[in-house]
C-alpha positions in Angstrom: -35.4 -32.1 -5.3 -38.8 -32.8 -6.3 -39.9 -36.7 -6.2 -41.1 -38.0 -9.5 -44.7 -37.9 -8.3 -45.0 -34.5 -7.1 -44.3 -33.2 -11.0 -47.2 -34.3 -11.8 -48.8 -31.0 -9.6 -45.8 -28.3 -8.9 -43.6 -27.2 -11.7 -40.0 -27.7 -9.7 -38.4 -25.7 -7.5 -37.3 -22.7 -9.5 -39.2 -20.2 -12.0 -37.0 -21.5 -14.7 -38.6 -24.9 -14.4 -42.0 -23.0 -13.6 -41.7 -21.0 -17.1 -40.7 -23.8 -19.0 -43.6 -26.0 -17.9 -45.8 -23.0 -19.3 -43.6 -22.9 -23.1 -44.7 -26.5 -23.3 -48.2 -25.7 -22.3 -48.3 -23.3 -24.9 -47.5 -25.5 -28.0 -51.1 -27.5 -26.2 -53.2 -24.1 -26.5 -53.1 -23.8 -22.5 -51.6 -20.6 -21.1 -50.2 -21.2 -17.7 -50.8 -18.8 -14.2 -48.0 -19.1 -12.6 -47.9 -19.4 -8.5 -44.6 -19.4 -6.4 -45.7 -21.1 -3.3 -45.7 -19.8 -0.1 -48.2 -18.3 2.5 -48.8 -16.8 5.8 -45.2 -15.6 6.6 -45.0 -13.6 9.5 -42.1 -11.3 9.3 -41.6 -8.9 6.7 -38.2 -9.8 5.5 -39.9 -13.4 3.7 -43.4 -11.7 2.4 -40.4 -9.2 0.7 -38.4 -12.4 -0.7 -41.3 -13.6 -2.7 -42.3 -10.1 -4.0 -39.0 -9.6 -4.8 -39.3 -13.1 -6.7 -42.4 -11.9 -8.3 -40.9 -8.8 -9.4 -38.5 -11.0 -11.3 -41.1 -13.8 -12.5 -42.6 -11.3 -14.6 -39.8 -9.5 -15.6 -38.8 -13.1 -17.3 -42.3 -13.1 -18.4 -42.1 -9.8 -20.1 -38.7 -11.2 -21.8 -41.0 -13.8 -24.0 -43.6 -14.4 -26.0 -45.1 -16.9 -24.0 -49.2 -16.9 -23.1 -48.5 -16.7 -18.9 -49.6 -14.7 -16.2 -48.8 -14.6 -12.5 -51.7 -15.1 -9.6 -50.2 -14.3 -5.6 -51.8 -14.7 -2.3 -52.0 -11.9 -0.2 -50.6 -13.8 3.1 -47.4 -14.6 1.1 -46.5 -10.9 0.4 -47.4 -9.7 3.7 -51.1 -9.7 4.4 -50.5 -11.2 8.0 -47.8 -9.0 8.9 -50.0 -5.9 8.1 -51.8 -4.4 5.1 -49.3 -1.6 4.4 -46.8 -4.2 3.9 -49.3 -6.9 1.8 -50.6 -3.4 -0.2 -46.8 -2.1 -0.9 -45.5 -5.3 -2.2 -48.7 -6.0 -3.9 -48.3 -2.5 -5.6 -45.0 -3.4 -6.8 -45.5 -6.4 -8.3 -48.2 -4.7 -10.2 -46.2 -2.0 -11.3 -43.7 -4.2 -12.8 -46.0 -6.5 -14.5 -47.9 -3.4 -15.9 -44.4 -2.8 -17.6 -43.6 -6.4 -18.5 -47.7 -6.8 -20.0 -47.8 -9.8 -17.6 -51.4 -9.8 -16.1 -51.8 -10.6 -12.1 -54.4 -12.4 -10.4 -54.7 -11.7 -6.8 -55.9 -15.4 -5.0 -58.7 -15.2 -2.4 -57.6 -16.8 1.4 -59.8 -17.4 4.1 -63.3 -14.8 4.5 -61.1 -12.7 7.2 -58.9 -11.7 4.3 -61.8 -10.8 1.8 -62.1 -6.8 2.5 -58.9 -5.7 2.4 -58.2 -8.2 -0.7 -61.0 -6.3 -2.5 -59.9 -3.0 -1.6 -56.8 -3.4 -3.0 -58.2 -5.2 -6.4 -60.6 -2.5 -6.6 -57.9 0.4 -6.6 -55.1 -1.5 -8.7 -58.1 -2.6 -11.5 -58.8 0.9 -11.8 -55.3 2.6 -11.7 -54.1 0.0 -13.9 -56.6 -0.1 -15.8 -57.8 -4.0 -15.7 -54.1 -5.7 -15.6 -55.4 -7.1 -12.3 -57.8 -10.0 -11.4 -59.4 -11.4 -8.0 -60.5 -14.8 -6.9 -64.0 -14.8 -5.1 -65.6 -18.2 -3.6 -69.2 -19.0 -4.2 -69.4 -20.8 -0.9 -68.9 -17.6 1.2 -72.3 -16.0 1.6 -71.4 -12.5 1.3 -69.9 -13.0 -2.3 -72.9 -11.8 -4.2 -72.3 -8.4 -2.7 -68.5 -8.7 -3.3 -69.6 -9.5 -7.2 -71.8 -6.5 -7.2 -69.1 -4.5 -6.2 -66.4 -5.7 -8.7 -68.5 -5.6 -11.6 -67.7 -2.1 -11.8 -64.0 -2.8 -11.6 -62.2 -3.2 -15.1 -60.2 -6.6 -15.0 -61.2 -10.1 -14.6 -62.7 -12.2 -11.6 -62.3 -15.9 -11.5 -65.3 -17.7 -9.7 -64.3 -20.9 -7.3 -66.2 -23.4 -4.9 -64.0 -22.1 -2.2 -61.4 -24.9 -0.3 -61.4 -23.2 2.8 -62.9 -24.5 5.8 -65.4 -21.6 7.1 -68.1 -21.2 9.3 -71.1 -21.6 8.8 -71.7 -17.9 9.8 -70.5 -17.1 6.7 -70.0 -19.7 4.4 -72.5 -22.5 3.0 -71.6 -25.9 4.0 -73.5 -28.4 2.0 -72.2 -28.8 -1.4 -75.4 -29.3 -3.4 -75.8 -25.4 -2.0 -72.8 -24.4 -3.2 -73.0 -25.8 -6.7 -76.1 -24.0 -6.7 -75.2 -21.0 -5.8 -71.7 -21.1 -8.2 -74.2 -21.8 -10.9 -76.7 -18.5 -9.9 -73.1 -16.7 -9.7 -71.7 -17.8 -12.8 -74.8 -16.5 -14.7 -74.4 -13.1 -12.9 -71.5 -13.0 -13.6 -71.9 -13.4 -17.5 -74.9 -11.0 -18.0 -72.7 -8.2 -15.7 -69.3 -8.8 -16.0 -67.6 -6.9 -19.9 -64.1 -8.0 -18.9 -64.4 -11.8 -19.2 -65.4 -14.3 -16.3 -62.8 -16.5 -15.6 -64.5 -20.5 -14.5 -62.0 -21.7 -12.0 -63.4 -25.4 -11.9 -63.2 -28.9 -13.1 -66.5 -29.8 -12.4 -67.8 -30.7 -16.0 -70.9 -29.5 -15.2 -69.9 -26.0 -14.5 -67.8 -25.8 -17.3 -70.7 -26.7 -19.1 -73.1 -24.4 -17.9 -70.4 -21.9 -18.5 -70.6 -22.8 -22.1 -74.1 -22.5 -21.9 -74.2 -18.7 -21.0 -71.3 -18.0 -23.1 -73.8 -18.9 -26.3 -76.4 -17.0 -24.7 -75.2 -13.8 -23.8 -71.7 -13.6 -25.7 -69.4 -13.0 -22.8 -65.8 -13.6 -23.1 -64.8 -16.4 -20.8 -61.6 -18.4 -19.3 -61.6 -22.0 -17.6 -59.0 -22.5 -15.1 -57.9 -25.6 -13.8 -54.6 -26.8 -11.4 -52.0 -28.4 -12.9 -52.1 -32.6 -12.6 -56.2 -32.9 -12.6 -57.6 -33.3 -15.6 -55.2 -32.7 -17.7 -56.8 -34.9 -20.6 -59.6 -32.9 -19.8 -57.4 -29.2 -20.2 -56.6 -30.6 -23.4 -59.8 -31.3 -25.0 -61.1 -28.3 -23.6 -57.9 -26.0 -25.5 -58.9 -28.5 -28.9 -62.6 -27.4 -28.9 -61.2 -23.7 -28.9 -62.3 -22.9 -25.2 -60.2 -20.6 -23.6 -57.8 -22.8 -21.2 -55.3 -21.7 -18.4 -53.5 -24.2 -15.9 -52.7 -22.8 -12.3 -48.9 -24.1 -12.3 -47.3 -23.6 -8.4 -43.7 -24.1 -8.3 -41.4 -23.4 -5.6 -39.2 -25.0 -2.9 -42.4 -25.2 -0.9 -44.1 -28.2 -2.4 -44.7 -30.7 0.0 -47.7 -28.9 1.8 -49.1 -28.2 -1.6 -48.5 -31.7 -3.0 -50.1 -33.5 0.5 -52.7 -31.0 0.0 -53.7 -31.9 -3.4 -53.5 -36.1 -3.0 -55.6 -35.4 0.1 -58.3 -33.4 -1.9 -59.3 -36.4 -4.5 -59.7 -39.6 -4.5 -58.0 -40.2 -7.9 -54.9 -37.9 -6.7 -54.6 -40.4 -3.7 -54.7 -44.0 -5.8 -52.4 -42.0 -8.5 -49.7 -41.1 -5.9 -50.0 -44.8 -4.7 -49.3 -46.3 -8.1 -46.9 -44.2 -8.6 -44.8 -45.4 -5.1 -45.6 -49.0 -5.6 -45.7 -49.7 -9.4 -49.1 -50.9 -9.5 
């Protein structure tokens, strides 16, 4: 059972939970992305559990009318057992949610993953013919090219920081670089992209400057934030008739995420701690 605390970030433990939290999302103006957690499994038999769960998540999907979507990591589904197991239960997934109507996002992992991530996005945009999206971190040098290469592929791209700790072979480590460079990206990304850019930040100055190029070049746009930070914030932004989805994981998995998240900010840690001693 999931402590008091942790619902402010994970959705419970089961996709009925997760799809409710969505319903009442919806009657905010926020659609919900919905994330069974899990990740680098190394035998076949779990990465084929969770498609098999996915398979189902958008099947219950399909069955409403609710404004939801479903976004999977590679590494959950089979990546690190090999790419003919992440690319056939990735297929399937997309196959049913082409049926259901229920649009995928594929999330980004750490720069080794990148390639055959985009491989795979690039095929399923195209054969589905844009039911399919991809995540793609600014930090990571090489991701100009990557955005070059997926403006040509119908679906949506949602633009991050990047939380993975890289190299700096291939990744840029100071932040004030990689604000600038998400800014240079974002702009690319509106003047190229016809599908919609999706803004997966809540940094209010990106979301900002997001708005910015929006009433410059007219470019269908998303803002994407996780569930539990800034929600006040999520809000206002579904009010002022911006676009709003809220990445909502749920799953029997939700310690590491929860840890994860109070580690991350500041606010997330003195929230938890209220929270545990009534402060």
């Amino acid at each position: 059972m999931i402590p008091p605390i942790a619902n402010n970030f994970v959705a419970g433990e089961t996709a009925d939970s997760a799809v409710s939290h969505v319903e009442s999302l919806n009657h905010d103006g926020i659609a919900g992305i919905l994330n069974l957690l899990g990740e680098h499994y190394s035998n076949r038999q779990e990465a084929d559990a969770d498609a098999d769960a996915y398979v189902s998540l958008v099947r219950q999907l399909g069955a409403t009318n609710l404004d939801g979507c479903v976004s999977v990591k590679p590494s959950q589904i089979g990546l690190d057992v090999s790419d003919t197991a992440f690319r056939e239960n990735l297929d399937r997934i997309v196959d049913a949610a082409a049926d259901d109507d229920v649009f995928v996002w594929v999330d980004m992992e750490d720069y080794t993953t990148t390639d055959v991530t985009l491989d795979a996005v690039d095929d399923l945009g195209h054969r589905t013919d844009g039911n399919v999206g991809v995540c793609v971190q600014a930090n990571l040098k090489r991701t100009p090219d990557d955005l070059a290469r997926l403006a040509d592929v119908p679906g949506k791209v949602r633009l991050v920081k990047g939380a993975y700790n890289e190299p700096a072979s291939v990744a840029h480590k100071q932040k004030s670089k990689v604000d600038e460079v998400y800014r240079d990206l974002l702009e690319y990304m509106f003047t190229e992209f016809d599908d919609g850019v999706a803004v997966g930040s809540h940094d209010p100055s990106m979301i900002a400057h997001a708005r910015d190029m929006h009433d410059q070049y007219g470019t269908p746009y998303e803002v994407q934030m996780l569930m539990g930070v800034r929600d006040d914030a999520q809000r206002d932004l579904a009010d002022a008739d911006i676009e709003m989805w809220q990445y909502v994981p749920y799953g029997d998995k939700w310690f590491q995420y929860f840890y994860r998240r109070v580690r991350e900010r500041k606010e997330n840690a003195l929230f938890a701690l209220r929270a545990v001693t009534g402060l």
